[in-house]
ZAFIGU-41725 format. One record per atom (N, C-alpha, C): x, y, z. Coordinates in steps of 0.1 Angstrom, whole numbers, plus 2048, in hexadecimal, padded with zeros to 3 digits. Last residue first. Example, Ala and Ser with C-alpha at 12.3 -4.5 7.8 and 13.67 -1.06 7.14 Angstrom:
2
8807EA847
8897F5847
88180084F
8847C784E
87B7D384E
8847DF84E
END
This chain:
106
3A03BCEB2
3A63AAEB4
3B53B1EB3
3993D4EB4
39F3D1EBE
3A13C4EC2
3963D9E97
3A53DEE9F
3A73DEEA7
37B3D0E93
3893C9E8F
3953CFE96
3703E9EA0
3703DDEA2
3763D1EA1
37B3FFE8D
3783FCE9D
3783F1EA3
36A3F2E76
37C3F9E7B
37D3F4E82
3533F5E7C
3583E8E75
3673E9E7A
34D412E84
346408E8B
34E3F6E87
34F41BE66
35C41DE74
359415E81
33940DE5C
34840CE59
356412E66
324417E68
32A408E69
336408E67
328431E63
32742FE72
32E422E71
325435E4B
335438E4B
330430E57
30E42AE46
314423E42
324424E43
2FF441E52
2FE436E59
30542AE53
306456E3E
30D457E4E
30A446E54
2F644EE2A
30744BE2C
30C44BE39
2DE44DE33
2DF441E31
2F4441E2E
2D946CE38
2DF462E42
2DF455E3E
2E3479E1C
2EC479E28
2EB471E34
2C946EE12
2D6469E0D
2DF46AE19
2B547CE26
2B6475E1F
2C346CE1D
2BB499E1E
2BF495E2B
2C1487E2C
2B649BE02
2CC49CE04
2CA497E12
29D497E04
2A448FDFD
2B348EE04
2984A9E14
29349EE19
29E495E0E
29F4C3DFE
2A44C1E0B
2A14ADE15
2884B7DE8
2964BDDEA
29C4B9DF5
26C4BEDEE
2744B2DF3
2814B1DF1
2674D4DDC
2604CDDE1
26A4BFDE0
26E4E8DC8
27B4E5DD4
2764DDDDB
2654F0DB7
25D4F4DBF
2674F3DCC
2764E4DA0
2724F2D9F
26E4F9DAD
27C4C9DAA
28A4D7DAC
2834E3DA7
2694BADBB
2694C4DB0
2724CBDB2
268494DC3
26B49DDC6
2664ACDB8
260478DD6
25F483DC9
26548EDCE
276459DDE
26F469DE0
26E470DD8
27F43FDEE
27A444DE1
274451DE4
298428DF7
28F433DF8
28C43BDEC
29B408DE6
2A2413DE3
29A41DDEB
29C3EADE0
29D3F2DEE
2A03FDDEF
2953E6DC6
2A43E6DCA
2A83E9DD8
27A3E1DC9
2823DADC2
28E3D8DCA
2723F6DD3
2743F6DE0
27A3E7DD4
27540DDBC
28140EDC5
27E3FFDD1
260400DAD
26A3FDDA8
27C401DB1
24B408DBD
24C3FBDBB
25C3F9DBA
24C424DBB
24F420DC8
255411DC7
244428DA0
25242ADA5
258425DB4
22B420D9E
235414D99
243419D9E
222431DB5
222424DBA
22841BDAF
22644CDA3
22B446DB4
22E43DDB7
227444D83
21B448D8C
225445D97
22F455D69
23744ED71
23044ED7F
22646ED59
228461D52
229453D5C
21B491D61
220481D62
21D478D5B
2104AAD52
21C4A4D4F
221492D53
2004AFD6D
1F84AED5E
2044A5D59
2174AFD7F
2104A6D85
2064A5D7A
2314BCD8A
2274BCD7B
2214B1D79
23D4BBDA2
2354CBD9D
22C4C7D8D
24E4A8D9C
2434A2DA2
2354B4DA0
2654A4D92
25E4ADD8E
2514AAD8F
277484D98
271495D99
26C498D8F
27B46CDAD
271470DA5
272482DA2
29845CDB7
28D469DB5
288467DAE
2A4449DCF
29F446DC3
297454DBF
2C9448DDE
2B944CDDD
2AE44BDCF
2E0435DE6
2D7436DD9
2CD43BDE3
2FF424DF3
2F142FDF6
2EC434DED
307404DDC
30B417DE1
2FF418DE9
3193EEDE4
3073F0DE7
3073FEDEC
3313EADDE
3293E1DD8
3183E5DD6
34240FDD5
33F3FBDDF
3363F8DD9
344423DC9
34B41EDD0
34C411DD8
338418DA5
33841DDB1
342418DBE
333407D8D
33D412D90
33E419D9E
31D3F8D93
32D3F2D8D
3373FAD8C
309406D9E
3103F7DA4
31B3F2DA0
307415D8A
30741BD94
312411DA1
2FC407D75
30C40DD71
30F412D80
2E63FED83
2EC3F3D7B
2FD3FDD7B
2D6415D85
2DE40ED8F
2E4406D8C
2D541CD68
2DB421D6D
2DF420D7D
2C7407D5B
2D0407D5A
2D8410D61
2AD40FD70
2B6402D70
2C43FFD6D
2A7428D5E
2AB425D6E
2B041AD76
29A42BD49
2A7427D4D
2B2428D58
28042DD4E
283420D4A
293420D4D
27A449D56
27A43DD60
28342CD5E
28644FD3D
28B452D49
287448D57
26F445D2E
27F445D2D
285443D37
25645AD3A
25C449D3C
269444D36
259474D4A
26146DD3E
26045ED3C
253484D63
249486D53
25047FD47
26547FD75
256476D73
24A47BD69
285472D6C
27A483D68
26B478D68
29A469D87
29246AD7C
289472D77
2B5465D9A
2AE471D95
2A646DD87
2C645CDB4
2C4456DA4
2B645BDA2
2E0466DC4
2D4469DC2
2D1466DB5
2FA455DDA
2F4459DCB
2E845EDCA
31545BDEE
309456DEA
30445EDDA
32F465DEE
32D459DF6
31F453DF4
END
């Protein structure tokens, strides 16, 4: 019901194809305006970076996307992430049965 759109912040590649990858995200996905988290990982290799905070921030608040580093080595922000995602869907299932509801009592 949601996506986490995962880049390596030691790759500019990676950063760069991030666009095209909301881009397939928007045309394949279950609706028009999926739940997207934006990641940064491997925030643990901080010699290694390529991709500073604030152009990645820029480029999620672009799309309106939440943005957060994270390190699957260290596990740093992990959890914040999945909690994250999970309530931007719950709050999109809410409307939606919230929409239901509503119409089914014209």
């Amino acid at each position: 019901m949601g996506f986490i759109l995962m880049f390596d912040l030691t790759s500019e590649q990676s950063f760069l194809n991030v666009r095209n990858w909301l881009a397939q995200l928007q045309c394949h996905a279950y609706c028009e305006d999926p739940d997207v988290i934006l990641v940064g990982n491997k925030a643990d290799r901080e010699e290694a970076r390529v991709v500073s905070q604030s152009r990645a921030k820029e480029l999620a608040d672009k799309y309106s996307l939440p943005y957060i580093e994270t390190s699957a080595f260290t596990a740093q922000n992990v959890k914040e992430t999945i909690e994250t995602l999970l309530e931007k869907v719950m709050i999109r299932m809410e409307k939606t049965i919230g929409n239901y509801q509503f119409k089914s009592l014209d």
